[in-house]
N, C-alpha and C positions, 0 to 999 in steps of 0.2 A: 694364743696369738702366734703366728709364726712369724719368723725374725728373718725378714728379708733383707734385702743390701738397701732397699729405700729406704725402711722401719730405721735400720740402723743411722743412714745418713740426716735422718728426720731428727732422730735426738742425739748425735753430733749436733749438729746444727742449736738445737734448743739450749746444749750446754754452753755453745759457744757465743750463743747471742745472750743468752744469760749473764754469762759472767762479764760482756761488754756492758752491760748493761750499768751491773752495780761497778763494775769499774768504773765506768763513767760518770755514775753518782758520785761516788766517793773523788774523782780527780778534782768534781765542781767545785766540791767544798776546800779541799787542799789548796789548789790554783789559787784562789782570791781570797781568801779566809776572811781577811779585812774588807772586801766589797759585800761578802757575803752578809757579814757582822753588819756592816752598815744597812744593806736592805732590811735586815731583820729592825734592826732600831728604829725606820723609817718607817716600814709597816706598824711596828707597833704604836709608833707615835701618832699614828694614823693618821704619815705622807703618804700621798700619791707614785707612785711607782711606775713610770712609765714601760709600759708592755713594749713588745716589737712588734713591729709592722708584719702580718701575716704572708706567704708569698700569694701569690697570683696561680690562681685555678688548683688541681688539686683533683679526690676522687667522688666523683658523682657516685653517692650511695642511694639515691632516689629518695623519693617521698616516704619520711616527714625531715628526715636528715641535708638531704641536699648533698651542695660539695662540701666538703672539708680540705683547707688545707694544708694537704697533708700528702706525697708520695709512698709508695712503696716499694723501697728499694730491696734489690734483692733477684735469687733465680726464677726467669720469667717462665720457666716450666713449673714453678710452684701456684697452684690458685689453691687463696687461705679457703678452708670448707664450709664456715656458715656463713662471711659476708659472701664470699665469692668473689671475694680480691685476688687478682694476677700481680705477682710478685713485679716490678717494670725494670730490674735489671740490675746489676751492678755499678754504671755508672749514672744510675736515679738521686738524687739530692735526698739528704735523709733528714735538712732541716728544714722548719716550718715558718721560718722566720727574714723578712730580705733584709739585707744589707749586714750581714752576718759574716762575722768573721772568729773563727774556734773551731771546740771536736766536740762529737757525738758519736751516740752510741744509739743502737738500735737491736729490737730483741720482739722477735713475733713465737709468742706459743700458742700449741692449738692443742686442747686434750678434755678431759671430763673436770667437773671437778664436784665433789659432794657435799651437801650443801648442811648446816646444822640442823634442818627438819629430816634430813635423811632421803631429800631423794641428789640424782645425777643430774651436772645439769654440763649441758656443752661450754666448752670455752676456748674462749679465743680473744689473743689479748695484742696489743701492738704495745711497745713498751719504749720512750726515749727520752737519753737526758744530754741535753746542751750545757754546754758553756764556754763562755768567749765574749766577745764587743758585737754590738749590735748599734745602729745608726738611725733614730728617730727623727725626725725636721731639723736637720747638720746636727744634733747634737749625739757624742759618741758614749753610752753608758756600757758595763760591765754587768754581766749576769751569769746565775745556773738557773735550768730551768728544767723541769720533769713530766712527762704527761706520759696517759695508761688509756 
């Protein structure tokens, strides 16, 4: 494979939304330790947990998916290779969730990967984790949150 200035900018980039990624796992749990602990007891107890309100529109991936939402922040000269996602810019919202207040973190890899029966198979992955306050019917909860 020759190692072009793009090649190389490609995995820059993979490292660097990598390691935002799991840094921003790891802040979730640090941040709130005590909200976190408390969802964990609440889920188990088997409370109800209120999710956040999803935002408004998002990427039409067509039939059978639909929209998702969900943007894709990031360089609009990048389209991911097998959905065909155009990156929408730098300043694209990179969370999923309205009335949201926190940080995130965001990490798009695209490469092969092999699978345990031995064959190749394409990948491509969006990867983010939140955490912060979020606002359901006035009421203000605390969360981390992760999705791939």
């Amino acid at each position: 494979m020759a190692h072009t200035a793009e090649a190389a900018l490609s995995r820059r980039r993979f490292v660097v939304g990598a390691a935002g990624a799991v840094a921003g796992a790891g802040v979730a749990k640090l941040a709130w330790p005590s909200s976190t602990l408390a969802a964990s007891a609440r889920v188990a107890a088997g409370a109800v947990v209120t999710p956040p309100s999803p935002i408004p529109g998002g990427i039409d991936l067509g039939p059978p998916l639909g929209v998702i939402h969900v943007f894709a922040p990031g360089d609009p000269s990048i389209t991911l290779p097998f959905t065909g996602v155009t990156l929408q810019g730098f300043d694209t919202e990179p969370i999923t969730a309205t009335d949201f207040k926190g940080s995130s973190a965001v990490a798009f890899h695209v490469g092969s990967a092999r699978g345990s029966d031995g064959k190749t198979y394409n990948l491509e992955t969006d990867i983010r984790a939140f955490e912060g306050q979020y606002v359901v019917d006035g009421v203000t909860y605390k969360g981390a949150f992760a999705f791939v």
